[in-house]
GUVEX-751555 format. One line per 5 residues: number of its first residue (from 0); their letters; for each residue x, y, z of N, C-alpha, C. Coordinates in pm, 1 decimal. Example, Ala and Ser with C-alpha at 12.3 -4.5 7.8 and 13.67 -1.06 7.14 Angstrom:
BEGIN
0	as	1319.0 -569.0 780.0 1230.0 -450.0 780.0 1320.0 -330.0 780.0 | 1285.0 -225.0 708.0 1367.0 -106.0 714.0 1290.0 3.0 787.0 $
This chain:
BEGIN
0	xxxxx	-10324.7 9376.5 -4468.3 -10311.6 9302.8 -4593.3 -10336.4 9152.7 -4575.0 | -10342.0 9095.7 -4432.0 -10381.8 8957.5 -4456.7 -10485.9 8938.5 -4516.3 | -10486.7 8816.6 -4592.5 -10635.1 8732.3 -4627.0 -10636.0 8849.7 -4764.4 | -10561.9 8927.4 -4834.7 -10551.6 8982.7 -4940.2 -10487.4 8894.9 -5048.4 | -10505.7 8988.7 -5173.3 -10392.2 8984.5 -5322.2 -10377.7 9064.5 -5373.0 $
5	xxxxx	-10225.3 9060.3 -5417.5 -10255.4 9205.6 -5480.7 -10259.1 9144.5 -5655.9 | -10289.7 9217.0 -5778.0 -10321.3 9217.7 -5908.4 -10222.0 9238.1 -5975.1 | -10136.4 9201.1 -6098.7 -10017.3 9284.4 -6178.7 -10127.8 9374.8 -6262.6 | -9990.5 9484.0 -6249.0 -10049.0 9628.9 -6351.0 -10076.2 9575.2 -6475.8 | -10183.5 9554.4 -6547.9 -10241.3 9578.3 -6672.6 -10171.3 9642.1 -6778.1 $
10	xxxxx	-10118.2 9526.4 -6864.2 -9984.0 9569.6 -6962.9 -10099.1 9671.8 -7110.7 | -10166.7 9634.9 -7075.3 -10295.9 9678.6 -7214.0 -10341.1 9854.2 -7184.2 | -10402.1 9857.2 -7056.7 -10431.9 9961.4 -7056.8 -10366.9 10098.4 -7016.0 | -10397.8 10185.9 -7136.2 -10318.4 10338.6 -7093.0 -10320.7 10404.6 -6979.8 | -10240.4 10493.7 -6963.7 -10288.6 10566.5 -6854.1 -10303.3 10502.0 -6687.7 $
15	xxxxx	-10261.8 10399.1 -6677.8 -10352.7 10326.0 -6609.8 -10309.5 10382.1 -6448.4 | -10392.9 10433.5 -6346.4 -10321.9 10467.7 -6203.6 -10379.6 10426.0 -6122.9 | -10364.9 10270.2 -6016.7 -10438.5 10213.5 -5927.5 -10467.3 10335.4 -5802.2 | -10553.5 10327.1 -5744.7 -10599.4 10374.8 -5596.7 -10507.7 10349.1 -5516.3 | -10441.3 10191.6 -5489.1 -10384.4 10185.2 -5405.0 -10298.0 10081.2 -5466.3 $
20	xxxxx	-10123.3 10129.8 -5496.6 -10026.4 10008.2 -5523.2 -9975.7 9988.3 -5418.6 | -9897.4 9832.9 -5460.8 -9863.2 9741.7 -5354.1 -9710.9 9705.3 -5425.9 | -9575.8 9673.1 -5375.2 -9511.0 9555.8 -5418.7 -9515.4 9466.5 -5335.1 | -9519.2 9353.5 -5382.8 -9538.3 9211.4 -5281.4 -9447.9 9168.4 -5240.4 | -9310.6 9184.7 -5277.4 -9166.5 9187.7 -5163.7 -9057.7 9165.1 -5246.9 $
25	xxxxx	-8981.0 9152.2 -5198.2 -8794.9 9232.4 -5222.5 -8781.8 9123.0 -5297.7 | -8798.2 9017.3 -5361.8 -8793.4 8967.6 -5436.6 -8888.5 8932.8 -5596.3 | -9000.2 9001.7 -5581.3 -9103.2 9016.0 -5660.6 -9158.5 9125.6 -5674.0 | -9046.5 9230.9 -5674.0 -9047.0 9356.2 -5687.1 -9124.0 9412.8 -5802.8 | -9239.5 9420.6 -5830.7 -9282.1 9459.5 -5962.2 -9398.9 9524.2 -5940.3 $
30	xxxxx	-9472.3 9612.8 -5987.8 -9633.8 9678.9 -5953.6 -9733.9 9592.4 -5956.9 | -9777.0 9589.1 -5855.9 -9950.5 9545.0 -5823.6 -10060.8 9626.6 -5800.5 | -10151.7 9593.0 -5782.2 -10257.2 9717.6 -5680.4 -10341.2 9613.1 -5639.4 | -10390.0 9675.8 -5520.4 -10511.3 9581.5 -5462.9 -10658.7 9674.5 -5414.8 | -10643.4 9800.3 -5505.3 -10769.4 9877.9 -5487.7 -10722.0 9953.7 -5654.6 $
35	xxxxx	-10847.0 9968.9 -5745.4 -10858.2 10025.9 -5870.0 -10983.7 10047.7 -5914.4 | -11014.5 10165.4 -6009.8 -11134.1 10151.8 -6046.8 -11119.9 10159.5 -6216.8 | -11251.9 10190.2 -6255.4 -11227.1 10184.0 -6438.1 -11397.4 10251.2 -6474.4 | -11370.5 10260.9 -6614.4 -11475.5 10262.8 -6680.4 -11525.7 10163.9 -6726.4 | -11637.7 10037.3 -6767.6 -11647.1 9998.3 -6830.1 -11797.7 9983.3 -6865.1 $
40	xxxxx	-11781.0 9952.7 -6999.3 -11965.6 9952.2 -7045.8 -11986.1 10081.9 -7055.8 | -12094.2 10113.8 -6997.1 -12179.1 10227.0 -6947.3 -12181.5 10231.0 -6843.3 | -12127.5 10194.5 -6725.1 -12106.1 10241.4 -6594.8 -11930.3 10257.2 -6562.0 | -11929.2 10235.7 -6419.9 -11784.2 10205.8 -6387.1 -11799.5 10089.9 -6283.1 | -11655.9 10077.9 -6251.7 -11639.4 9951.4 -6148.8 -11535.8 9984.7 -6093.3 $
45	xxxxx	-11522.7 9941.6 -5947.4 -11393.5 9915.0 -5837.0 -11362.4 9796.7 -5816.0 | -11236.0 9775.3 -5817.4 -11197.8 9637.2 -5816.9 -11099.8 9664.3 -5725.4 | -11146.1 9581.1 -5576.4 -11089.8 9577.6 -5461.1 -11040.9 9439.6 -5431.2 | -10918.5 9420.2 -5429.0 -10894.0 9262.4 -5362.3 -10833.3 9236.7 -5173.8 | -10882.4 9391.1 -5151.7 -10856.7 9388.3 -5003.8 -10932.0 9309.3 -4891.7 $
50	xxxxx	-10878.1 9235.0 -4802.9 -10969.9 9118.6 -4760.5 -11095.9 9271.1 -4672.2 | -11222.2 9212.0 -4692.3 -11298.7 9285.7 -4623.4 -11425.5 9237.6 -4511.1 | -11358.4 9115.5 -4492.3 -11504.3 8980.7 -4407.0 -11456.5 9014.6 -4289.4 | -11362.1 9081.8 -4222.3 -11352.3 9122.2 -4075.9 -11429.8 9200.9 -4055.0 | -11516.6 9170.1 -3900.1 -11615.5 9298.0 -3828.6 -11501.8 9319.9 -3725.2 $
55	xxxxx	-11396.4 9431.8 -3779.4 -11333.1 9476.0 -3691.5 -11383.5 9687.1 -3738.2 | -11319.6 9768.6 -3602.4 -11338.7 9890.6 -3653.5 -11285.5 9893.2 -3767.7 | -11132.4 9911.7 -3823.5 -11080.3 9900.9 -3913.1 -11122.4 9906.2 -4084.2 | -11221.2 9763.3 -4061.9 -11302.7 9765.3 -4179.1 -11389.3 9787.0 -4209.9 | -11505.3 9849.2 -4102.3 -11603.1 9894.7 -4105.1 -11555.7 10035.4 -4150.2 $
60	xxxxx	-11503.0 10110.5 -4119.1 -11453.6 10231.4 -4125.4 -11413.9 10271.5 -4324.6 | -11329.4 10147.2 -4391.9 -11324.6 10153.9 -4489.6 -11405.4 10118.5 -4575.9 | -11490.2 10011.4 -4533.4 -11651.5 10027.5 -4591.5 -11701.5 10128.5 -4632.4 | -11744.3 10214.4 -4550.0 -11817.7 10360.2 -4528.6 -11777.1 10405.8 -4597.4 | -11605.0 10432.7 -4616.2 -11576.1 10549.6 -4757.6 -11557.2 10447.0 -4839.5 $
65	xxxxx	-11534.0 10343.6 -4872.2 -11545.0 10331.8 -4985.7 -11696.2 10349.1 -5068.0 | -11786.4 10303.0 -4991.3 -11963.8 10308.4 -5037.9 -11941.4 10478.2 -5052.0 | -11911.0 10568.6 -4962.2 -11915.7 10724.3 -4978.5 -11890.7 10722.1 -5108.9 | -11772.0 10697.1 -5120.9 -11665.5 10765.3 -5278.8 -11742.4 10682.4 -5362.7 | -11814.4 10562.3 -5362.8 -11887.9 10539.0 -5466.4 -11996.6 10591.6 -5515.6 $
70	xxxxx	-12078.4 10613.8 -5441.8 -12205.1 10757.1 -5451.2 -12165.2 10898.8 -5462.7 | -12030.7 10879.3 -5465.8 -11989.8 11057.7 -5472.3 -11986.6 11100.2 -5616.3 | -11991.6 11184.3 -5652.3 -11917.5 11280.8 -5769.6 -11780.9 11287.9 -5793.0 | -11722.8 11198.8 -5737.2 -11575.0 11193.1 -5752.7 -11510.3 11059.9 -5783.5 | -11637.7 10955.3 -5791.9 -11582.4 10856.7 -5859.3 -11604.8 10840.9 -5985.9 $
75	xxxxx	-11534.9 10877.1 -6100.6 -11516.5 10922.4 -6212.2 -11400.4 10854.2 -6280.4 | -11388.3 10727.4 -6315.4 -11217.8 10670.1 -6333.4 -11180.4 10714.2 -6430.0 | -11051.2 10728.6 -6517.3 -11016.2 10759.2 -6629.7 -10999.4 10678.5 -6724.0 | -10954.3 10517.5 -6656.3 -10872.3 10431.7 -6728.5 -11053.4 10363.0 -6775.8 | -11011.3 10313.4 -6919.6 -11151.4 10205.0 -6949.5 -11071.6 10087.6 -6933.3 $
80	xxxxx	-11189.8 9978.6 -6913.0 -11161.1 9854.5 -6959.8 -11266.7 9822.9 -7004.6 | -11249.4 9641.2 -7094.9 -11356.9 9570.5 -7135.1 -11353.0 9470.9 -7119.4 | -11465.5 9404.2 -7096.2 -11485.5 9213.3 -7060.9 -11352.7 9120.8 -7056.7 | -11302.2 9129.7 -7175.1 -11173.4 9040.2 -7247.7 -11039.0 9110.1 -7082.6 | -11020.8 9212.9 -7065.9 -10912.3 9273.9 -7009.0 -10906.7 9225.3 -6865.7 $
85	xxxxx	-11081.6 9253.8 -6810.7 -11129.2 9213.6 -6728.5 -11084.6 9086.5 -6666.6 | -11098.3 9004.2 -6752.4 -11131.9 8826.8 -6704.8 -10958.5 8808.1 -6697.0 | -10896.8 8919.8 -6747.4 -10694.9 8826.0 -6781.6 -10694.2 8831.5 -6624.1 | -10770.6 8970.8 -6530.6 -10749.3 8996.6 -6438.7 -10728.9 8863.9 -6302.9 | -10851.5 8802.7 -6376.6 -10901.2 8656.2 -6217.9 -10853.7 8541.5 -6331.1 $
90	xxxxx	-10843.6 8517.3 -6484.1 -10872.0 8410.3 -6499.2 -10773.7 8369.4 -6601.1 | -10741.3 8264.6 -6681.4 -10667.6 8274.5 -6770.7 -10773.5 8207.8 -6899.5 | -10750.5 8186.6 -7018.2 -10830.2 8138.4 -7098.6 -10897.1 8023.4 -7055.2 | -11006.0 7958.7 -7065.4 -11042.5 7874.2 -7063.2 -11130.3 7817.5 -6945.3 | -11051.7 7909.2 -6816.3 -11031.3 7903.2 -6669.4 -11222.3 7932.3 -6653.6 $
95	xxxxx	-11239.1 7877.3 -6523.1 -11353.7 7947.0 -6530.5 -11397.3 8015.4 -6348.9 | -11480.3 8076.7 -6291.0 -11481.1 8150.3 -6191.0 -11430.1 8047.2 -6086.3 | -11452.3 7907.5 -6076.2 -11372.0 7838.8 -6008.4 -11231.7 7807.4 -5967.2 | -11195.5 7827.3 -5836.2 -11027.3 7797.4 -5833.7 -10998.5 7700.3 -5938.2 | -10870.4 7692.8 -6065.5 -10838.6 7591.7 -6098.3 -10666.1 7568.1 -6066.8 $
100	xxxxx	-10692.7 7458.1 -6008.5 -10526.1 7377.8 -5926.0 -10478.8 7332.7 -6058.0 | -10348.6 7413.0 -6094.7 -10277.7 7404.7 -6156.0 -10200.6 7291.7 -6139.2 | -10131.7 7224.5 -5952.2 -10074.8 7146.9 -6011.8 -10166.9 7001.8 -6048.1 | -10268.6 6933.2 -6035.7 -10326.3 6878.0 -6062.4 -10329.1 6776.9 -6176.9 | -10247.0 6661.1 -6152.0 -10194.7 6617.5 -6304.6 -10079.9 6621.5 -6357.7 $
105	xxxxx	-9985.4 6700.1 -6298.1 -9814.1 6732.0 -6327.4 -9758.9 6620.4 -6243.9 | -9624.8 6697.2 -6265.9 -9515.1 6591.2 -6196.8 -9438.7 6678.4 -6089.4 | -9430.2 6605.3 -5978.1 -9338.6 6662.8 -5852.5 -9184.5 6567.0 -5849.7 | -9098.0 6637.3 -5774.9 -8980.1 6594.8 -5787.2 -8910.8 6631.9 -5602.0 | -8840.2 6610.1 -5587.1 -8764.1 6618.8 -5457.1 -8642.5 6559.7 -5419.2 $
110	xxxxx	-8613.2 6680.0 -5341.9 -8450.5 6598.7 -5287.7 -8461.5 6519.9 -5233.6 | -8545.6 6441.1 -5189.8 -8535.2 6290.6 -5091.7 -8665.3 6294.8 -5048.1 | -8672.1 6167.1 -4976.9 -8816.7 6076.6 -4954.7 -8782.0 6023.1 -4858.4 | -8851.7 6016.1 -4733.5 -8848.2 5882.4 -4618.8 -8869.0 5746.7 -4643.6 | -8930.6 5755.4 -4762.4 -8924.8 5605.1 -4795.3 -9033.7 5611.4 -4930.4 $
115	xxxxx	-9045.6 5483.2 -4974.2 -9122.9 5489.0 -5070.8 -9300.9 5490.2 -5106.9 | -9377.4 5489.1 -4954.6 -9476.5 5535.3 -4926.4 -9488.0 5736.8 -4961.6 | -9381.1 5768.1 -4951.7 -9393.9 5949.6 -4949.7 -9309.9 5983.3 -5098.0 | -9361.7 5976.4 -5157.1 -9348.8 6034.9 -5305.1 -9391.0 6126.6 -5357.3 | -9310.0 6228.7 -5370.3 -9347.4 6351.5 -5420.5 -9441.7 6403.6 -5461.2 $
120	xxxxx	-9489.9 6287.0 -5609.9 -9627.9 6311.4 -5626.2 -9752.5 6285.4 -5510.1 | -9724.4 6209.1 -5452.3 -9871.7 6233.1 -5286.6 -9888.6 6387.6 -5293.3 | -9766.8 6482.7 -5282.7 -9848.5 6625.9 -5274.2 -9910.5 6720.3 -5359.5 | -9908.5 6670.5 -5506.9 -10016.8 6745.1 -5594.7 -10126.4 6656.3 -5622.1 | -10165.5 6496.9 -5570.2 -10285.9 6452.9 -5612.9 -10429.6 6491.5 -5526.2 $
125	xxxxx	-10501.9 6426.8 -5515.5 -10653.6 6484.9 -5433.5 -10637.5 6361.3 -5269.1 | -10532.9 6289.5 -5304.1 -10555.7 6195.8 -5190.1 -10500.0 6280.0 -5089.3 | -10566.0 6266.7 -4978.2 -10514.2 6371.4 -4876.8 -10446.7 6278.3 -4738.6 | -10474.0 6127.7 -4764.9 -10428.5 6015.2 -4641.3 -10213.2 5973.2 -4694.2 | -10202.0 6075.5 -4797.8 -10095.6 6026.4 -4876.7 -9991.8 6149.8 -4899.8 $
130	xxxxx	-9888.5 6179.9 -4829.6 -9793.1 6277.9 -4805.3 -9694.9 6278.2 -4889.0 | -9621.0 6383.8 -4911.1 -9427.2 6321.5 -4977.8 -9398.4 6442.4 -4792.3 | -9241.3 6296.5 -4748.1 -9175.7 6322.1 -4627.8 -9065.6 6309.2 -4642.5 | -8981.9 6403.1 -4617.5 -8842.7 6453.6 -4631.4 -8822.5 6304.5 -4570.0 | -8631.9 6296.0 -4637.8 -8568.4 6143.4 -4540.2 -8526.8 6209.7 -4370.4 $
135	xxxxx	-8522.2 6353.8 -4349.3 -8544.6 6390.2 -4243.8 -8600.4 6527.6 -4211.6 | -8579.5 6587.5 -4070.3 -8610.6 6729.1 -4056.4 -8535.2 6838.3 -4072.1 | -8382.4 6830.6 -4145.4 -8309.2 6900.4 -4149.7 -8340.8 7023.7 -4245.9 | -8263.1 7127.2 -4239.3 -8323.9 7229.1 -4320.6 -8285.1 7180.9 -4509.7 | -8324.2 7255.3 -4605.0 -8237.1 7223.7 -4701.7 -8332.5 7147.8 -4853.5 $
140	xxxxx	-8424.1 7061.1 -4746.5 -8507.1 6988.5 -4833.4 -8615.2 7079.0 -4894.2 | -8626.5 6998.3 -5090.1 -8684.4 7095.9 -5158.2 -8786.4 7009.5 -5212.5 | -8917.2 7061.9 -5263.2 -9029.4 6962.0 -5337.3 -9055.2 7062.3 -5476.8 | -9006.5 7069.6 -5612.1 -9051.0 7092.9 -5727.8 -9128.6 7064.5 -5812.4 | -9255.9 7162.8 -5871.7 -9369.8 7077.0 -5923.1 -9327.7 7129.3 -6069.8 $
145	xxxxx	-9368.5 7040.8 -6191.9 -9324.1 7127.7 -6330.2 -9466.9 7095.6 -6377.1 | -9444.4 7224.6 -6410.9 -9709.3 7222.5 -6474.4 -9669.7 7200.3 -6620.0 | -9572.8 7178.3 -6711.7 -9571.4 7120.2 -6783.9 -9586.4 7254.4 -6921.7 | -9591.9 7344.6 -6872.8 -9585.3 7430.6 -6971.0 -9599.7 7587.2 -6901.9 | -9540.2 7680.8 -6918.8 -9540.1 7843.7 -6844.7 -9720.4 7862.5 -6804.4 $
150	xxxxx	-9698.0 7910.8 -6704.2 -9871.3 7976.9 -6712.8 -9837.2 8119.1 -6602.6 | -9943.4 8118.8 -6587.6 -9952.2 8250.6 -6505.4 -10003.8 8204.6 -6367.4 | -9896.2 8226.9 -6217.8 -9908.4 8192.4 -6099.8 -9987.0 8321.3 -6032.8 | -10124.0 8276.1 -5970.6 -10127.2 8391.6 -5895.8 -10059.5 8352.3 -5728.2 | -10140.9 8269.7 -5678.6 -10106.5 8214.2 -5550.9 -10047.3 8043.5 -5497.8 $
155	xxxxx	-10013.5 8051.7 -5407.1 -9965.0 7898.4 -5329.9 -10027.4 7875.2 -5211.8 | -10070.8 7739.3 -5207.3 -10120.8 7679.9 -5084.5 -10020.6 7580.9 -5038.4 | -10006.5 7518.8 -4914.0 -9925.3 7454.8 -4848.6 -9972.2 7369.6 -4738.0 | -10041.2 7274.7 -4755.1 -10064.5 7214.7 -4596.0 -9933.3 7104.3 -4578.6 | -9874.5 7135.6 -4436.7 -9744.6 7120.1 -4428.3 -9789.8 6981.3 -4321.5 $
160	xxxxx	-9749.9 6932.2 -4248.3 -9738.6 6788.1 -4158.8 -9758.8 6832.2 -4011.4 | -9737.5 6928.2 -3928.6 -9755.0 6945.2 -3801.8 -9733.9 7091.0 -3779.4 | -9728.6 7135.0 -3682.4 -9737.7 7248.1 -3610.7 -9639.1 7286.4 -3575.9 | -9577.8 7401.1 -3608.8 -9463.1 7489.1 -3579.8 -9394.8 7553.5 -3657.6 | -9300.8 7595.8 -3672.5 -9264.1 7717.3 -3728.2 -9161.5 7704.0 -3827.7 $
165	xxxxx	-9166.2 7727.4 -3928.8 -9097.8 7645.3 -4106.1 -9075.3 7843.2 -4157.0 | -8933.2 7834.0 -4191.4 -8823.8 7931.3 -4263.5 -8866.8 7851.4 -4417.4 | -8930.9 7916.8 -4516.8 -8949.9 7864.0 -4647.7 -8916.3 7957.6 -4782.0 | -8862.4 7913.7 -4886.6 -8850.1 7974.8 -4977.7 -8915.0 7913.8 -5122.2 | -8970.6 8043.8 -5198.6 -9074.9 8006.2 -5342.6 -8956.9 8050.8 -5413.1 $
170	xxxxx	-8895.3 7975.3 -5526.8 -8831.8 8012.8 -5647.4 -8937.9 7954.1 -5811.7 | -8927.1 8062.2 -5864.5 -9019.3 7963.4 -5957.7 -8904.1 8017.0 -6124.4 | -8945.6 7923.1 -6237.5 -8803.2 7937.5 -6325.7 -8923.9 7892.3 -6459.9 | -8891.0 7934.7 -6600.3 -8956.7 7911.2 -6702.3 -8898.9 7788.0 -6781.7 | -8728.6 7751.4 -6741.1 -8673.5 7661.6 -6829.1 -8566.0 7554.5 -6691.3 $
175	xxxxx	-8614.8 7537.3 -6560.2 -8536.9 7508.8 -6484.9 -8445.4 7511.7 -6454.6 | -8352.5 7592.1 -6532.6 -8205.8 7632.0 -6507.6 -8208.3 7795.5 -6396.5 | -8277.4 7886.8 -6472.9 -8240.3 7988.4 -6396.2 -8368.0 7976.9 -6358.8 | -8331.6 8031.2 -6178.9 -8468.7 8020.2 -6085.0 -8473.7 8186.5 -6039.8 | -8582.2 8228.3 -6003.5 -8567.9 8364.4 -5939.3 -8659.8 8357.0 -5789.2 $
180	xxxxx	-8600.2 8381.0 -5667.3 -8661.7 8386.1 -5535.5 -8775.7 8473.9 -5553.3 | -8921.7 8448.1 -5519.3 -9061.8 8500.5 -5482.6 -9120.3 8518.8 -5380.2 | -9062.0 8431.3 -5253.1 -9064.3 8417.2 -5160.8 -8991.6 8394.4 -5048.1 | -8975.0 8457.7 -4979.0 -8874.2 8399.2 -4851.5 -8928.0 8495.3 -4674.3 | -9014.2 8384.7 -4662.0 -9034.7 8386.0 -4522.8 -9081.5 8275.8 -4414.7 $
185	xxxxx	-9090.2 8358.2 -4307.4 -9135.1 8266.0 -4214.5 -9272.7 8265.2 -4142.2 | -9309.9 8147.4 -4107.0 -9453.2 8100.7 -4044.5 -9456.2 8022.5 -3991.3 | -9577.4 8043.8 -3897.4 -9600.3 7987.8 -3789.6 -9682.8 7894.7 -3782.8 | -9775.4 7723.0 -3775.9 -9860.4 7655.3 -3820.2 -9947.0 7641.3 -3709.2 | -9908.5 7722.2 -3547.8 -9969.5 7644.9 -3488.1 -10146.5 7640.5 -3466.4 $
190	xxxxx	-10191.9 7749.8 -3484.7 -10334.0 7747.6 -3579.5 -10363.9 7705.7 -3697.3 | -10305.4 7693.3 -3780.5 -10333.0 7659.4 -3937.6 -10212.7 7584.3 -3972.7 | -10253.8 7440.4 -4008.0 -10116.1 7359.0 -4074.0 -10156.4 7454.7 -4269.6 | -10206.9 7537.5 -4284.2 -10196.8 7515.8 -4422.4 -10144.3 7709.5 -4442.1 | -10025.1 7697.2 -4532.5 -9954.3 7819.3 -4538.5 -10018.2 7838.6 -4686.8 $
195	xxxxx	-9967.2 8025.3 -4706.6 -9999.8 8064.6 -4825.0 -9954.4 8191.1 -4864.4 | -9898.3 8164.6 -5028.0 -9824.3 8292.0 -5057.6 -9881.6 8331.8 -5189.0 | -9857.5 8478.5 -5209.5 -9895.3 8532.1 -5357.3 -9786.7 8514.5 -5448.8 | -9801.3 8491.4 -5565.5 -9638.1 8484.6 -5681.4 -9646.0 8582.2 -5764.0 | -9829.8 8582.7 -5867.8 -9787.3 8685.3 -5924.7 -9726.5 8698.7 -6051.7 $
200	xxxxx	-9682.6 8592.1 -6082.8 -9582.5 8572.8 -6212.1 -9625.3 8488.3 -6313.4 | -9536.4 8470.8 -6424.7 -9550.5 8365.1 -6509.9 -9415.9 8257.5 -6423.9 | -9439.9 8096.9 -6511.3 -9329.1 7999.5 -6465.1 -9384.1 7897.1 -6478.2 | -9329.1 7748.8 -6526.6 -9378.7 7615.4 -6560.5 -9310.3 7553.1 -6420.3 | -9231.2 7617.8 -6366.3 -9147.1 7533.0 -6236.4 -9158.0 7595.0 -6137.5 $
205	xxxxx	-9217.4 7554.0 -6037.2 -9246.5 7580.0 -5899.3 -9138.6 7524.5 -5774.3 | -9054.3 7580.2 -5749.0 -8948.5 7472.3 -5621.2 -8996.7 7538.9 -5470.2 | -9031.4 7462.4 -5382.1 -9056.5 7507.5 -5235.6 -8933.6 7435.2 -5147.0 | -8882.4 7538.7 -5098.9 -8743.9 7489.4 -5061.7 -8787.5 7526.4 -4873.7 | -8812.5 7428.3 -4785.7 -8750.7 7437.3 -4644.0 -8637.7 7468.7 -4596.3 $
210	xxxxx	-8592.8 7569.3 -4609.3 -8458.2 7600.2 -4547.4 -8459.2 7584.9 -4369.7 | -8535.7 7576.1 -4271.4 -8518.4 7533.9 -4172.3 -8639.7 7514.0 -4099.9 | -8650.4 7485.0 -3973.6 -8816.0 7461.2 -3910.1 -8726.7 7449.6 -3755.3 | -8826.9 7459.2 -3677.0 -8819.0 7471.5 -3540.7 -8800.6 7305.7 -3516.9 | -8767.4 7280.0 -3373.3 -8727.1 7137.7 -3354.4 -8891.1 7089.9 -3298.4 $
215	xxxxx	-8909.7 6947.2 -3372.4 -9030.8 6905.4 -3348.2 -9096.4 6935.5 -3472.4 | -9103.9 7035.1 -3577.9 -9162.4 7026.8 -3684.0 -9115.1 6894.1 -3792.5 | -9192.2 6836.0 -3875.6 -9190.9 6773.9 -3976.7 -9210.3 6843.0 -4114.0 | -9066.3 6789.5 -4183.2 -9064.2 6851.7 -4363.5 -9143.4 6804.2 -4420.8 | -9231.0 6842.2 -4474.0 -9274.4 6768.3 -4614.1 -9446.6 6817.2 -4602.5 $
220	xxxxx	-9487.3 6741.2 -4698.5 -9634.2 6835.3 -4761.9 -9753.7 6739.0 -4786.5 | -9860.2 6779.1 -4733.8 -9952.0 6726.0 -4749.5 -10009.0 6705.1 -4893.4 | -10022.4 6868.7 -4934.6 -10096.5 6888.7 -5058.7 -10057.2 7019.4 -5086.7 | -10067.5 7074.4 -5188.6 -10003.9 7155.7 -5267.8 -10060.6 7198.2 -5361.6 | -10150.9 7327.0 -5373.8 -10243.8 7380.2 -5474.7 -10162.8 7522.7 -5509.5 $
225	xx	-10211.5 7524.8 -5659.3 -10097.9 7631.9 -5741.5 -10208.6 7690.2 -5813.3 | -10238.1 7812.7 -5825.7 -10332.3 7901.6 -5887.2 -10259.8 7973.1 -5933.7 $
């Protein structure tokens, strides 16, 4: 499942039975799928969001049947869709095939700052020489973005300050009072300072809470993209 997403079940269409469901974890317990097919138009379509750019056996192997079952007589879907149903799938109104960074333009907030060079907002603008930094490395510290009105979250990006290993939690909330956990795990940066999680949900409030990091890591965030 790395380098995947999974999709929410399609509140519109009947019948509807993915190929392959997913829940995305004990806190965002709800149906996804990340393999489905359909009718639409005059043909059909599979809609796979399984990562598939590895030349490992693995994926070569699921290549093959999937191309099989597509030339077969047995790919036959039941469920239809159309254009409009389609696009709720990747996009929201307006949106267009391009990532669009939600937080981009909002307001960030935080439990503390090292000083007044690291301001919250540094981590949703495009400047990338310009951070928000916890007043230290202790666990606890949180950075909240509000997009200014509910939308629909699919994913989170995170480029974090250095290398090592950060305990993190996603709560996201529609009216900032009640929050619900989406996320809670751990990662490792020392290949990639930039982390990433699926949400999945609706929510105007985003909170990324550090609950702890290895000694030698630094809190706080480079940049911060919300899809």
């Amino acid at each position: 499942m790395t380098g995947a997403f999974s999709i929410k079940y399609p509140d519109t269409i009947e019948n509807f039975q993915p190929l392959v469901q997913v829940i995305p974890n004990f806190f965002n317990n709800r149906k996804n799928f990340v393999l489905a097919e359909f009718k639409f138009g005059k043909g059909n379509i599979l809609i796979n969001t399984l990562n598939m750019t590895k030349d490992t056996p693995a994926v070569k192997a699921f290549k093959k049947s999937v191309n099989c079952y597509l030339q077969s007589d047995e790919f036959h879907p039941l469920s239809e869709i159309d254009k409009k149903q389609l696009e709720i799938f990747f996009y929201k109104d307006g949106e267009t095939p391009e990532k669009n960074n939600l937080a981009l333009g909002c307001k960030s907030f935080a439990d503390s700052q090292k000083g007044s060079d690291y301001d919250p907002n540094n981590a949703i603008d495009k400047n990338l020489d310009k951070v928000w930094k916890a007043s230290d490395n202790d666990g606890g510290h949180w950075l909240k973005i509000n997009l200014g009105e509910e939308k629909y979250l699919t994913s989170l990006e995170i480029d974090t300050l250095s290398k090592g290993v950060y305990y993190y939690n996603v709560d996201i909330s529609s009216d900032d009072v009640v929050y619900h956990k989406v996320v809670n795990s751990t990662v490792s940066t020392q290949d990639d300072l930039t982390v990433t999680a699926s949400l999945n949900d609706n929510a105007r409030y985003v909170k990324i809470t550090f609950t702890d990091c290895n000694e030698g890591a630094t809190v706080g965030v480079r940049s911060i993209r919300i899809y």
